[in-house]
C-alpha positions as a printed NumPy array, in Angstrom:
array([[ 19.519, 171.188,  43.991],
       [ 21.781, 174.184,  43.209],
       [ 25.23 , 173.5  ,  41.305],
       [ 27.842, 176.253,  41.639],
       [ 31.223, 176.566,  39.479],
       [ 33.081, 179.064,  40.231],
       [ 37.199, 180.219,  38.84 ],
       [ 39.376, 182.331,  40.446],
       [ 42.715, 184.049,  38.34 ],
       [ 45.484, 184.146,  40.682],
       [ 48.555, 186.18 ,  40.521],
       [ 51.782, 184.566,  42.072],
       [ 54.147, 187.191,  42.487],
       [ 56.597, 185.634,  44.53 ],
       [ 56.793, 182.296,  42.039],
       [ 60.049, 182.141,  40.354],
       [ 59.817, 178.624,  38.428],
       [ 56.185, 176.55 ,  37.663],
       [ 57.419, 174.366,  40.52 ],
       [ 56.686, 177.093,  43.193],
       [ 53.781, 178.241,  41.552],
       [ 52.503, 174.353,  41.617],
       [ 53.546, 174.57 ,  45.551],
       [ 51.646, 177.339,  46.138],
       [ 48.423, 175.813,  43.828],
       [ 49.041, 172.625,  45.45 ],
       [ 48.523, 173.781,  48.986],
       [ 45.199, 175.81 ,  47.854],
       [ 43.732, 173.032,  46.47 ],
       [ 44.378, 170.752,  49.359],
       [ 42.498, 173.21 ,  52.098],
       [ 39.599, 173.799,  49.201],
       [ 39.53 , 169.882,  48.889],
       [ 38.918, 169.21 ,  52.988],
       [ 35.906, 171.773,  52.408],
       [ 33.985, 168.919,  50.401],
       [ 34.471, 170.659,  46.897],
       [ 35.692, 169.546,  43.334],
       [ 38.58 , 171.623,  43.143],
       [ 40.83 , 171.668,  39.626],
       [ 43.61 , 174.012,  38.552],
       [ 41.742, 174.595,  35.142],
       [ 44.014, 177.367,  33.178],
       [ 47.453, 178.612,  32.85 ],
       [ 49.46 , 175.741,  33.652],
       [ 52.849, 176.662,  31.505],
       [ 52.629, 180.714,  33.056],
       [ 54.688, 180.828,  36.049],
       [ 53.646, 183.589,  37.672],
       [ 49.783, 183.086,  36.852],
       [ 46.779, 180.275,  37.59 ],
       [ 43.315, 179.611,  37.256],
       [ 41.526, 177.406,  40.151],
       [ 38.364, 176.271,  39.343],
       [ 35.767, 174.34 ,  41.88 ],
       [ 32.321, 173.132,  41.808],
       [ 29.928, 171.944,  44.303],
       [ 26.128, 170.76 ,  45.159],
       [ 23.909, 172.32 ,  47.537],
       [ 20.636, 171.559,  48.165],
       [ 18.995, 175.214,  48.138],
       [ 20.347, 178.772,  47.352],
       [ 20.882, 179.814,  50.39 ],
       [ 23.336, 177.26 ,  51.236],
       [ 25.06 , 177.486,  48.287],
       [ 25.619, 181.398,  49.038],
       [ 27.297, 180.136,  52.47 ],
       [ 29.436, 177.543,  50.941],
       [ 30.692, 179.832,  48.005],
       [ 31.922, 182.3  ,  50.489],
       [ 33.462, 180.113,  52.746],
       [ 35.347, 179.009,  49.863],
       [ 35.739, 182.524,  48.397],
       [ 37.309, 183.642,  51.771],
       [ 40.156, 180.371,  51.448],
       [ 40.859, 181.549,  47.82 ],
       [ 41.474, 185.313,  48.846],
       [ 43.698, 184.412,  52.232],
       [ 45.673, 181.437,  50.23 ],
       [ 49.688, 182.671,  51.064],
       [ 51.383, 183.135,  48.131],
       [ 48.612, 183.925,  45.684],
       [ 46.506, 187.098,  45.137],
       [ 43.143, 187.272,  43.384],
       [ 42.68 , 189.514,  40.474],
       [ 39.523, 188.052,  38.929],
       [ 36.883, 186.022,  39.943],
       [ 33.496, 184.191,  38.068],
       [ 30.574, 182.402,  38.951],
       [ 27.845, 180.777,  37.565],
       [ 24.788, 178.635,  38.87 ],
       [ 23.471, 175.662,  36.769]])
C-alpha cells in the first residue's frame, strides 16, 4: 500500500474578499472530493488572495498512485480562478 500527500499553493488573483477566495477553494475541493481523495484547505485561511489545498490518498502499488496523483494534479492546475505557484509531495 502506497500513501500519497500532496499540497498545492494557489494564487487567487481575481479574489477580492476571503469569501471569493472560499468560492473558488470551495468548488476545487468539491471536484477533488468526487475523485475519491481526502481533500483539506490546510494553510492560509485569513490571506485573501492566497491558499494551500492539501489531499491524501491510498493506492495499492506505485504505479497507481503515479496515475491518481496526476489526475488530481491536472484538476488542481485547470481549477478557474486559482493558479498554481508551488507544489509538494511526499510518499509514506
Amino acid at each position: 500500500m502506497v500513501v500519497t500527500l500532496s499540497t498545492w499553493e494557489l494564487s487567487i488573483p481575481g479574489a477580492g474578499s476571503l469569501k471569493e477566495k472560499r468560492s473558488v477553494l470551495r468548488s476545487l475541493k468539491d471536484r477533488l472530493a468526487r475523485m475519491n481523495v481526502s481533500v483539506v484547505e490546510s494553510g492560509l485561511q485569513d490571506v485573501r488572495n492566497r491558499g494551500r489545498i492539501s489531499v491524501v490518498f491510498l493506492a495499492a502499488h506505485t504505479a497507481q498512485a503515479d496515475s491518481i496523483l496526476a489526475s488530481v494534479d491536472r484538476c488542481v492546475a485547470g481549477s478557474r480562478g486559482a493558479v498554481v505557484v508551488g507544489n509538494a509531495s511526499e510518499r509514506l
